[in-house]
N, C-alpha and C positions, 0 to 999 in steps of 0.2 A: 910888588908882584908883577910881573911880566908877565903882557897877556901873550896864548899860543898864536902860530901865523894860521890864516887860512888859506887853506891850495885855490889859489882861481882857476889855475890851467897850466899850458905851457904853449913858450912862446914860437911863432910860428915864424916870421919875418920882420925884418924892415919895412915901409911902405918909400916910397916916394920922398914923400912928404917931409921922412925921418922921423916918425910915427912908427911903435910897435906893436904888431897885430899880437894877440895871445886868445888862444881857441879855449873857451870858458870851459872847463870839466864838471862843475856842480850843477846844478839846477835853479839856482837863482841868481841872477848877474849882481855882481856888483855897483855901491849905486857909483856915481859919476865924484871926480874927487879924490876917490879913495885912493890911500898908496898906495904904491907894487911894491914888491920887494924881493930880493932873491934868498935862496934857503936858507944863507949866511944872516937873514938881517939887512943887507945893502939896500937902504932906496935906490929905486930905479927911477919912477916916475911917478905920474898920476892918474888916472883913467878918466878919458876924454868922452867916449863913448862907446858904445856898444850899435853895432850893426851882425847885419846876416837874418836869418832864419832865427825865430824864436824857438823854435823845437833844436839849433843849433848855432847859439851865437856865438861873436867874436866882439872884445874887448879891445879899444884905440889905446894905447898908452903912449900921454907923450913922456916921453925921455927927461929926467931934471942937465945930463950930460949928453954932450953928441959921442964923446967915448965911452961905449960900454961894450964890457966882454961876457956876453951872452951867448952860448952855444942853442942852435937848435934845438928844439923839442927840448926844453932847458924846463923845469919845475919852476912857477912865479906863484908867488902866495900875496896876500894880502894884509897889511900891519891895522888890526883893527884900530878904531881910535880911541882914544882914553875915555873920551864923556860917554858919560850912560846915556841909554835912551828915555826919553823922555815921554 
């Protein structure tokens, strides 16, 4: 069985850095680790961290490729993990 993805948000920018900001849409951030991935399934990256406002945060993700074709305001979800919680 294949678990569903969950929407973290959508992706907002590049940074610098080559770090990708994405503007969290739910109300609980994800923890740090976790995949990204696009609507397809594709890994993107991982999530670095979370900065900004807590009443409106933002999500780091680094990149696993410096190539990726990401459109603005682009839908990122997250590939939950296999292990249960414990």
């Amino acid at each position: 069985m294949v678990p569903a993805l969950i929407r973290l948000g959508y992706f907002i920018h590049v940074t610098p850095s080559k770090k990708l900001l994405v503007k969290i849409a739910g109300k609980r951030p994800p923890r740090i680790g976790t995949r990204v991935v696009t609507s397809s399934g594709e890994i993107i990256g991982k999530v670095v961290d979370i900065i900004g406002p807590i009443a409106a945060p933002y999500a780091v993700v680094k990149p696993l490729r410096d190539e990726l074709r990401i459109a603005p305001y682009e839908e990122i979800y997250l590939k939950p993990s296999r292990r249960g919680r414990r």
